[in-house]
PDB file of the backbone (N, CA, C, O) and the ligand in Angstrom, with CONECT records:
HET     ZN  A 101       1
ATOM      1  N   UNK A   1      -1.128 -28.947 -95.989  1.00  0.00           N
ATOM      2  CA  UNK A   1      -1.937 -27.739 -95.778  1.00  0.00           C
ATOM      3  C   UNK A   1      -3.392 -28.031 -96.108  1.00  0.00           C
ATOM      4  O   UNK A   1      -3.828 -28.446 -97.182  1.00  0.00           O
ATOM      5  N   UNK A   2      -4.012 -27.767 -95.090  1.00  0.00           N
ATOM      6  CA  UNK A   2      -5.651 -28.082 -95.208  1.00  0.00           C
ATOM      7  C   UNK A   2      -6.039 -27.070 -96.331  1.00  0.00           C
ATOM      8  O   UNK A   2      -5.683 -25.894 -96.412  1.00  0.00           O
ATOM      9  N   UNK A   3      -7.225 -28.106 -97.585  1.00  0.00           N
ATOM     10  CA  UNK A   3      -7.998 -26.646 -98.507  1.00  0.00           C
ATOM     11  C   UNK A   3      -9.094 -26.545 -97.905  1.00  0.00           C
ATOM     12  O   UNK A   3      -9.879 -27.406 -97.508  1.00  0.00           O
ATOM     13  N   UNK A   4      -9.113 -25.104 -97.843  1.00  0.00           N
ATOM     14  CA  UNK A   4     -10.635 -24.582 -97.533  1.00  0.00           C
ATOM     15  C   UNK A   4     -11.792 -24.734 -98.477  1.00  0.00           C
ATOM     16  O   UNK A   4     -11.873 -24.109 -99.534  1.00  0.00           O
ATOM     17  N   UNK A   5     -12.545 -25.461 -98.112  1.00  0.00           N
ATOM     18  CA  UNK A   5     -13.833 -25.378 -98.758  1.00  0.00           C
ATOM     19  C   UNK A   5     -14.531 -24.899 -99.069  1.00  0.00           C
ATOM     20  O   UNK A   5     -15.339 -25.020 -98.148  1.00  0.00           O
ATOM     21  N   UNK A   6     -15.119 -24.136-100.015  1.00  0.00           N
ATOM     22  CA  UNK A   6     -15.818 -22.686 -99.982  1.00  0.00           C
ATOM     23  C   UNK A   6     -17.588 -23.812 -99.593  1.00  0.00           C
ATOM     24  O   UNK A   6     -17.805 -24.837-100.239  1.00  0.00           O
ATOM     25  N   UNK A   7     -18.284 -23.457 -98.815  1.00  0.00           N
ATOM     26  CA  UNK A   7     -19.461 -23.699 -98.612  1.00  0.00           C
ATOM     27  C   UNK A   7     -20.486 -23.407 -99.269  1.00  0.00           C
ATOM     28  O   UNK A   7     -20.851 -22.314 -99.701  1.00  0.00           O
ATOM     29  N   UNK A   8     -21.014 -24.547 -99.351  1.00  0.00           N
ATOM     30  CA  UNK A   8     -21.965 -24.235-100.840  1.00  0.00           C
ATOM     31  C   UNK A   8     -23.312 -23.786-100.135  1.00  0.00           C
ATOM     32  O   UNK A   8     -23.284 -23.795 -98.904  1.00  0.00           O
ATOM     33  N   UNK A   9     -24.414 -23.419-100.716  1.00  0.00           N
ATOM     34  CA  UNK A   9     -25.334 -22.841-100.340  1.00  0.00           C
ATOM     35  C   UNK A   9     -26.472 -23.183 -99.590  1.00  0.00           C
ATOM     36  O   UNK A   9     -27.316 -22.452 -99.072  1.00  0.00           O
ATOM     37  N   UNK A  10     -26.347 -24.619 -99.617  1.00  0.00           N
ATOM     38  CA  UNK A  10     -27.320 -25.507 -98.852  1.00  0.00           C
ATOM     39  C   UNK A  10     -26.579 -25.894 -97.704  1.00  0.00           C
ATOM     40  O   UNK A  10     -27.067 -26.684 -96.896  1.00  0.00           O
ATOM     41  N   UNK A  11     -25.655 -25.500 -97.584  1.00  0.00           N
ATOM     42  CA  UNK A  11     -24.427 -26.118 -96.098  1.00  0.00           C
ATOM     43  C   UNK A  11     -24.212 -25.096 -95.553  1.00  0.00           C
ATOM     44  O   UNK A  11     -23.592 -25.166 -94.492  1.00  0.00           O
ATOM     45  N   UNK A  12     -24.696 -23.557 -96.130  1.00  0.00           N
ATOM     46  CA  UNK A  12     -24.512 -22.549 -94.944  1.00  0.00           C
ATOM     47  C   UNK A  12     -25.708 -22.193 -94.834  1.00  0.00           C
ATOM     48  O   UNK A  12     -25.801 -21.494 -93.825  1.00  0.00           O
ATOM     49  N   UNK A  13     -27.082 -22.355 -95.558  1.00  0.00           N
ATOM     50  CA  UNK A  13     -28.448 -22.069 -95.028  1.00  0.00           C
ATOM     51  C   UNK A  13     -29.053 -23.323 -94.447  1.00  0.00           C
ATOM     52  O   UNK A  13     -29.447 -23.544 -93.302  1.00  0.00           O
ATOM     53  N   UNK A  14     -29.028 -24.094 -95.523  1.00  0.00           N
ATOM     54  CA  UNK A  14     -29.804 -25.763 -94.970  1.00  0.00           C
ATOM     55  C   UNK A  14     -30.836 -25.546 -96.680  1.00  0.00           C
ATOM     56  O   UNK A  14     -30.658 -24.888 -97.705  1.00  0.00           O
ATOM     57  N   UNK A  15     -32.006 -26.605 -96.139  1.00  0.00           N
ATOM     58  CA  UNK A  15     -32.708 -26.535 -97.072  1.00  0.00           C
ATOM     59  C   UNK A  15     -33.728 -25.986 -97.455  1.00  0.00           C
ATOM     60  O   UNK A  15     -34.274 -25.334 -96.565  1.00  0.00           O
ATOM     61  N   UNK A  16     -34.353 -25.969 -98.670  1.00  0.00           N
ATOM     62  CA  UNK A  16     -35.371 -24.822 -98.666  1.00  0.00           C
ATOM     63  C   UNK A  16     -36.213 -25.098 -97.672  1.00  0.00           C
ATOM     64  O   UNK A  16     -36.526 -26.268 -97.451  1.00  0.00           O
ATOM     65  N   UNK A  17     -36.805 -23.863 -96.775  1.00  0.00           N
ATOM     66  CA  UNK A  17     -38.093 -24.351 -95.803  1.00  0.00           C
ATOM     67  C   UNK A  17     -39.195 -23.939 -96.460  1.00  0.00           C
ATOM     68  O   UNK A  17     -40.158 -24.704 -96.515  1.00  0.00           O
ATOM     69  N   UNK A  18     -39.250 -22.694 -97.055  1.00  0.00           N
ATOM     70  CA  UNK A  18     -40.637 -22.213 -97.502  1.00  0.00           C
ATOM     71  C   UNK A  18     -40.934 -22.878 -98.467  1.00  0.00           C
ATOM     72  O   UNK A  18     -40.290 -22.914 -99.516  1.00  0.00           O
ATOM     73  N   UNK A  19     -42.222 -23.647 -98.158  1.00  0.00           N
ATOM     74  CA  UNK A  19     -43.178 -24.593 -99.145  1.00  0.00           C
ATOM     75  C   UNK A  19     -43.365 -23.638-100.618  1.00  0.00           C
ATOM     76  O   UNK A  19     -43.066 -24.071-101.731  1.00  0.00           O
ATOM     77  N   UNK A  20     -43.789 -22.591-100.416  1.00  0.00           N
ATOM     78  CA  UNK A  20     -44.233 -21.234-101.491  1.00  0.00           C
ATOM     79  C   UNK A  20     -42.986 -21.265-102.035  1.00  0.00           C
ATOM     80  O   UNK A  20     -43.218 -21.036-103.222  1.00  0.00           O
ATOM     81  N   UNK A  21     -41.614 -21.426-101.901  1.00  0.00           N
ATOM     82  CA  UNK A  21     -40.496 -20.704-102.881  1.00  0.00           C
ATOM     83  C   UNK A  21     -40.612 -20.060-103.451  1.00  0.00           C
ATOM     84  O   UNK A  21     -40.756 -20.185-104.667  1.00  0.00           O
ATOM     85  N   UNK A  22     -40.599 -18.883-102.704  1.00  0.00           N
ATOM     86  CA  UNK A  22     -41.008 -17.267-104.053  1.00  0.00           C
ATOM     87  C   UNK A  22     -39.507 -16.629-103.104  1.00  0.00           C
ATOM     88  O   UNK A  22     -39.223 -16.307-101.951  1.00  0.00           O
ATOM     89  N   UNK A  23     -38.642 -16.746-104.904  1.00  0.00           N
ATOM     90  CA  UNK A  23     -37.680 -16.339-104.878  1.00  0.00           C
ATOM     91  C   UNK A  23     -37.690 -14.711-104.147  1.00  0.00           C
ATOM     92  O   UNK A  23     -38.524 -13.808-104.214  1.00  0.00           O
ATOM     93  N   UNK A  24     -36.132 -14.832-103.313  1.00  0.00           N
ATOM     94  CA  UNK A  24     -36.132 -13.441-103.267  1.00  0.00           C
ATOM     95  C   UNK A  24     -36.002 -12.337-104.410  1.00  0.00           C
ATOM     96  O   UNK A  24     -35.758 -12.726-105.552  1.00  0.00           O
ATOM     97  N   UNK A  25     -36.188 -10.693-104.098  1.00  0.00           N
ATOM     98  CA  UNK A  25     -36.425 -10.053-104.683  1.00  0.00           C
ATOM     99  C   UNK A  25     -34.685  -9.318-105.743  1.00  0.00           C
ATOM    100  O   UNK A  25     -34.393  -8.845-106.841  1.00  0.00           O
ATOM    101  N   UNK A  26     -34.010  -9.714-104.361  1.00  0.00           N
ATOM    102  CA  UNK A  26     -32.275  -9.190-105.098  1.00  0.00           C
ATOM    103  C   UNK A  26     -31.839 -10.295-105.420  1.00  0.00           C
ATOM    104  O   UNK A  26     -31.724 -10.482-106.631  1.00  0.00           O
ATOM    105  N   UNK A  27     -31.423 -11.468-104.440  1.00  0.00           N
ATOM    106  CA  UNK A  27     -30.203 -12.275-104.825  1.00  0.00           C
ATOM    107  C   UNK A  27     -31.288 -13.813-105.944  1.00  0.00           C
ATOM    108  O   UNK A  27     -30.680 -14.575-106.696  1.00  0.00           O
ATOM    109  N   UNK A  28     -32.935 -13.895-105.731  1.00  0.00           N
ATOM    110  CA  UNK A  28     -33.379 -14.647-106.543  1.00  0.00           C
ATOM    111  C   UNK A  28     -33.228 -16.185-105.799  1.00  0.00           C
ATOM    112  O   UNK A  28     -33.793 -17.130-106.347  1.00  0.00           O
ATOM    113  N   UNK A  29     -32.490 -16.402-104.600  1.00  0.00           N
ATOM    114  CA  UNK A  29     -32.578 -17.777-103.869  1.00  0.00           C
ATOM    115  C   UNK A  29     -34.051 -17.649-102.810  1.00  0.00           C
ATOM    116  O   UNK A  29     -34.454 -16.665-102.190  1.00  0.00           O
ATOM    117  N   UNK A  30     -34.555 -18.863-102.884  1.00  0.00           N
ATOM    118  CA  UNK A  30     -35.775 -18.886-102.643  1.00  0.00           C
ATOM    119  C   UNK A  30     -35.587 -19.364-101.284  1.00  0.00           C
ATOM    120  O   UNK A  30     -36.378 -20.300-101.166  1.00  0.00           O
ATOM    121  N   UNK A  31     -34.842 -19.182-100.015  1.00  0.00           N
ATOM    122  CA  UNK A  31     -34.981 -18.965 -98.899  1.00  0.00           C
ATOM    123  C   UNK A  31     -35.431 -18.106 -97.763  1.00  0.00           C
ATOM    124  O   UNK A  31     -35.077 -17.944 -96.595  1.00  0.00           O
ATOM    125  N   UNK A  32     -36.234 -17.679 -98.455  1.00  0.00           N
ATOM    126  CA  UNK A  32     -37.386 -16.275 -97.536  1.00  0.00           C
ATOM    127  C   UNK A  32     -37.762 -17.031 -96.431  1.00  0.00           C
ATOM    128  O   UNK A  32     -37.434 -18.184 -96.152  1.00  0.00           O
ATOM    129  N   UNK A  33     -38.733 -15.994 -95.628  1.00  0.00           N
ATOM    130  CA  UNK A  33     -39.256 -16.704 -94.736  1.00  0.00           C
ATOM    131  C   UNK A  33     -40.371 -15.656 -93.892  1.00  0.00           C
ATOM    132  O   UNK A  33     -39.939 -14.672 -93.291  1.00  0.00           O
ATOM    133  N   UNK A  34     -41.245 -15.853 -93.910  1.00  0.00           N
ATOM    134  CA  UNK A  34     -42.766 -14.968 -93.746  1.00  0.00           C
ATOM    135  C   UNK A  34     -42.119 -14.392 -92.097  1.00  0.00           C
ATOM    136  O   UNK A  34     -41.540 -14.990 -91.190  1.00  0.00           O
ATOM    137  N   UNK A  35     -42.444 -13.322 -92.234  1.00  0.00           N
ATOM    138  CA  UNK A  35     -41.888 -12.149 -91.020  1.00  0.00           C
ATOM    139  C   UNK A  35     -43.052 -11.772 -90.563  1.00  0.00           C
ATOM    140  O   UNK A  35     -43.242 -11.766 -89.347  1.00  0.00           O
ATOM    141  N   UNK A  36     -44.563 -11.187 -91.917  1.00  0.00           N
ATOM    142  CA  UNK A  36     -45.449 -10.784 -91.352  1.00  0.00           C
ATOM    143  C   UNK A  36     -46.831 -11.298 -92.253  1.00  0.00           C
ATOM    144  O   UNK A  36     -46.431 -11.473 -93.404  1.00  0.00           O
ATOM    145  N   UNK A  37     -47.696 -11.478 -92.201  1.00  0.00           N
ATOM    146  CA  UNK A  37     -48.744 -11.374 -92.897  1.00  0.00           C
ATOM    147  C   UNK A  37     -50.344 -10.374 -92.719  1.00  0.00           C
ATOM    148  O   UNK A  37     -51.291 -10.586 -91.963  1.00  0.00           O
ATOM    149  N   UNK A  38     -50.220  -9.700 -93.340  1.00  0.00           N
ATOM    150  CA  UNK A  38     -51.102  -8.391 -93.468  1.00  0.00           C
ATOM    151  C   UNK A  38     -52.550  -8.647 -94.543  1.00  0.00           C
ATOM    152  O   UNK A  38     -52.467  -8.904 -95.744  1.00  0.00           O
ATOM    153  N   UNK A  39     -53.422  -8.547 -94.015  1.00  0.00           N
ATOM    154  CA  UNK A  39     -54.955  -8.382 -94.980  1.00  0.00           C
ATOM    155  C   UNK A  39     -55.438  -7.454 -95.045  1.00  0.00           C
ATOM    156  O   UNK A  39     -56.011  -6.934 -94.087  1.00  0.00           O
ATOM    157  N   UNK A  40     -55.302  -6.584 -97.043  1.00  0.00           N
ATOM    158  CA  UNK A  40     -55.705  -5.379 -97.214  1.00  0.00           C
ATOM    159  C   UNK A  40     -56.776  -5.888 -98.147  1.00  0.00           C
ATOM    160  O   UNK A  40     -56.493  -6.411 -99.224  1.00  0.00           O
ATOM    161  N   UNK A  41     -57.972  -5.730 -97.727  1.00  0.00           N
ATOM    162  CA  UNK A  41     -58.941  -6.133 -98.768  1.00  0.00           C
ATOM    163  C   UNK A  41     -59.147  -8.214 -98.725  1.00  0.00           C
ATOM    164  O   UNK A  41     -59.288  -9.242 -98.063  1.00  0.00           O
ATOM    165  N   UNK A  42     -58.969  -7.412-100.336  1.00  0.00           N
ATOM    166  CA  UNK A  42     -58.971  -9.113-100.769  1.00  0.00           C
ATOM    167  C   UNK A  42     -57.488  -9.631-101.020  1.00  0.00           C
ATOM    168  O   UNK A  42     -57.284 -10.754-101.481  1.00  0.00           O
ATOM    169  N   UNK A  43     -56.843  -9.076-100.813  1.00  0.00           N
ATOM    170  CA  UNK A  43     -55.412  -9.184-100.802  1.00  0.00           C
ATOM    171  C   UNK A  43     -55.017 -10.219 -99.417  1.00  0.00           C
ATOM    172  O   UNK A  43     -55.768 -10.377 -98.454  1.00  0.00           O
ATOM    173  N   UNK A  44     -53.643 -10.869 -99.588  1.00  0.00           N
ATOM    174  CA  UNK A  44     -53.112 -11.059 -98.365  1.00  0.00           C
ATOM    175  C   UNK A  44     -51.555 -10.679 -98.746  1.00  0.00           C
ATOM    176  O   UNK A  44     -50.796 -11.361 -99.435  1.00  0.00           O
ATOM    177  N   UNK A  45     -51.318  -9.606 -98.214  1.00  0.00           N
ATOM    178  CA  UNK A  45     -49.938  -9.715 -98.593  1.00  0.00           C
ATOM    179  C   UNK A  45     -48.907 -10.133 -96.839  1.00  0.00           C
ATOM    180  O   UNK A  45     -49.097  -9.904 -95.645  1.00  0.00           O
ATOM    181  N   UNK A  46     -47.854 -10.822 -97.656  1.00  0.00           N
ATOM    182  CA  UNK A  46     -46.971 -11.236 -96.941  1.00  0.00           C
ATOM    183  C   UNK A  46     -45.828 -10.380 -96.839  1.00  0.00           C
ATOM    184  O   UNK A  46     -45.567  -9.698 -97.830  1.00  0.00           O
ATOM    185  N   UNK A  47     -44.983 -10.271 -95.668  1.00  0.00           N
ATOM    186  CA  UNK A  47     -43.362  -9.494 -95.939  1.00  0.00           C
ATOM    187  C   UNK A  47     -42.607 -10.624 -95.641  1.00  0.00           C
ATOM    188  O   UNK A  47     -42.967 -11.487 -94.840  1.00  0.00           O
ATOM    189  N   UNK A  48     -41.886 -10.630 -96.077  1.00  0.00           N
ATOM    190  CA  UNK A  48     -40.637 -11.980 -96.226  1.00  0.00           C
ATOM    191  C   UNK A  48     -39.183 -11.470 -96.432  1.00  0.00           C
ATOM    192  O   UNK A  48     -38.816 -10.545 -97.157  1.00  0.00           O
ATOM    193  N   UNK A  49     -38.394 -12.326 -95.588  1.00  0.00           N
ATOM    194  CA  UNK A  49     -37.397 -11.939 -94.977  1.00  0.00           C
ATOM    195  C   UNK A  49     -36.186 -13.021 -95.794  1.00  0.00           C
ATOM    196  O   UNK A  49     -35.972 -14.150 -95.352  1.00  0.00           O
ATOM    197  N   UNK A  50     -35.577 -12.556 -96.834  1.00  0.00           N
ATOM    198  CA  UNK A  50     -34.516 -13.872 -97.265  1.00  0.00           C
ATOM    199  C   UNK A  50     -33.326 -13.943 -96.407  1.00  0.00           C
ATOM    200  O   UNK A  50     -32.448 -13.120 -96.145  1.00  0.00           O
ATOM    201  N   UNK A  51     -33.523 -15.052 -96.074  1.00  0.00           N
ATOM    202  CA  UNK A  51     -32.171 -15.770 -95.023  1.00  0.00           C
ATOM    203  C   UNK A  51     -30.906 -15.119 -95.517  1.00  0.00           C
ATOM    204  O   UNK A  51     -30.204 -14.577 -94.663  1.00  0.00           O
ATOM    205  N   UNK A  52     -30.464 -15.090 -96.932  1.00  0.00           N
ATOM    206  CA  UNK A  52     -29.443 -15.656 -97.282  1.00  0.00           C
ATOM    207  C   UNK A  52     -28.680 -13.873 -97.351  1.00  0.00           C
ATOM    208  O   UNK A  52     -27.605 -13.666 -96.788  1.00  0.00           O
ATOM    209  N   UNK A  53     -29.403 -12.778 -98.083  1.00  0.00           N
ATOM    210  CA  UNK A  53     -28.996 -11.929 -97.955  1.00  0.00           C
ATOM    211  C   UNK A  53     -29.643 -11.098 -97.288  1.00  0.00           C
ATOM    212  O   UNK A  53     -29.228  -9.944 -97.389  1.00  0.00           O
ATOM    213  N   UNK A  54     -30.849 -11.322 -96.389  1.00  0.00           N
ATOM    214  CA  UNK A  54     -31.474 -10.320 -95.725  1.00  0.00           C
ATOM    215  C   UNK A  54     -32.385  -9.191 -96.419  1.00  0.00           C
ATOM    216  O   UNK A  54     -32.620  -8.165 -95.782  1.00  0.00           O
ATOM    217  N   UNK A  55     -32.880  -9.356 -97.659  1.00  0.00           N
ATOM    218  CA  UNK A  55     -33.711  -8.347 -98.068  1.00  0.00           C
ATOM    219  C   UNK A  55     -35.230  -8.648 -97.615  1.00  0.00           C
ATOM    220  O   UNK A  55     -35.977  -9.609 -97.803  1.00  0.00           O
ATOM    221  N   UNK A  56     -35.320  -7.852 -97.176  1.00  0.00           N
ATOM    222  CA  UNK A  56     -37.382  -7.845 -96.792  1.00  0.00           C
ATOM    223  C   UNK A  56     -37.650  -7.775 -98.125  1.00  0.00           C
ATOM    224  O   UNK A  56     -36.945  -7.013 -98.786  1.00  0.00           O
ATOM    225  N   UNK A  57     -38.921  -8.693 -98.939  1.00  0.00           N
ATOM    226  CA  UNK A  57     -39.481  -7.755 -99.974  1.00  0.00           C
ATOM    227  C   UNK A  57     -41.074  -8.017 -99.532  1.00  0.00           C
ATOM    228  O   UNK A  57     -41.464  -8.207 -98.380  1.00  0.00           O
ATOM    229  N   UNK A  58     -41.682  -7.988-100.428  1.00  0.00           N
ATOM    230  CA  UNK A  58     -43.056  -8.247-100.233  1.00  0.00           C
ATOM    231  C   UNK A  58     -43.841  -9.419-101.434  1.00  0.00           C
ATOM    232  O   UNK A  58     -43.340  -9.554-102.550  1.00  0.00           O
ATOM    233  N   UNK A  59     -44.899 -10.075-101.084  1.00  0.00           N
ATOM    234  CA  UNK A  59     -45.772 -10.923-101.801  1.00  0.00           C
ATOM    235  C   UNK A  59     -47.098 -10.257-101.370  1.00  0.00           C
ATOM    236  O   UNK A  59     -47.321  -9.617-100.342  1.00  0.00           O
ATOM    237  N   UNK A  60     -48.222 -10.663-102.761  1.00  0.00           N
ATOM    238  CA  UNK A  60     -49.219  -9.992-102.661  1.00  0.00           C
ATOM    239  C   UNK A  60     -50.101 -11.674-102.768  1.00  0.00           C
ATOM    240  O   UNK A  60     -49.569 -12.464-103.549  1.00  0.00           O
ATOM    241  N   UNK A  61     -50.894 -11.986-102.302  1.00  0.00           N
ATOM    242  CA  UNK A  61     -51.763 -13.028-102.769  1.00  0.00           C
ATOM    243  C   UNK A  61     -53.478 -13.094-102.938  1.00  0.00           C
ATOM    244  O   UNK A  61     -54.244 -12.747-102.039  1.00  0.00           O
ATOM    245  N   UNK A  62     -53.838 -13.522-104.047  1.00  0.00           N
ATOM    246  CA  UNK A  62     -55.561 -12.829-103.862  1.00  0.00           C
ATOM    247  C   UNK A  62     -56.730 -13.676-102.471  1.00  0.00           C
ATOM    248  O   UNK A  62     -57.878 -13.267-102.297  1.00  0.00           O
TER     249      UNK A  62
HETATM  250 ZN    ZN A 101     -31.831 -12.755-101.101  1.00  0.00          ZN2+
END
């Protein structure tokens, strides 16, 4: 009887791509990935999209 392998986390996403690794906001794995980038001011904020569970959150950068 074949064992199933439970797939580890780098074999069902791959590897980190985002140079920045800014962990996501729920699950904390740093596989985001820039969706939008917005300039308010002196701000640049980013929205970022984590692969792994799908939460949008946001980054602010000066
Ligand atoms: Zn996540």
């Amino acid at each position: 009887m074949a064992r199933h392998r439970r797939r580890t986390y780098d074999e069902a996403i791959g590897p980190d791509e985002d140079a920045n690794g800014i962990p996501c906001a729920d699950c904390g794995c740093r596989h985001s990935y820039v969706i939008r980038t917005e300039k308010i001011g002196d701000l640049i904020r980013r929205t970022r999209r984590c692969r792994y569970c799908g939460r949008t959150f946001y980054t602010s950068e000066a």
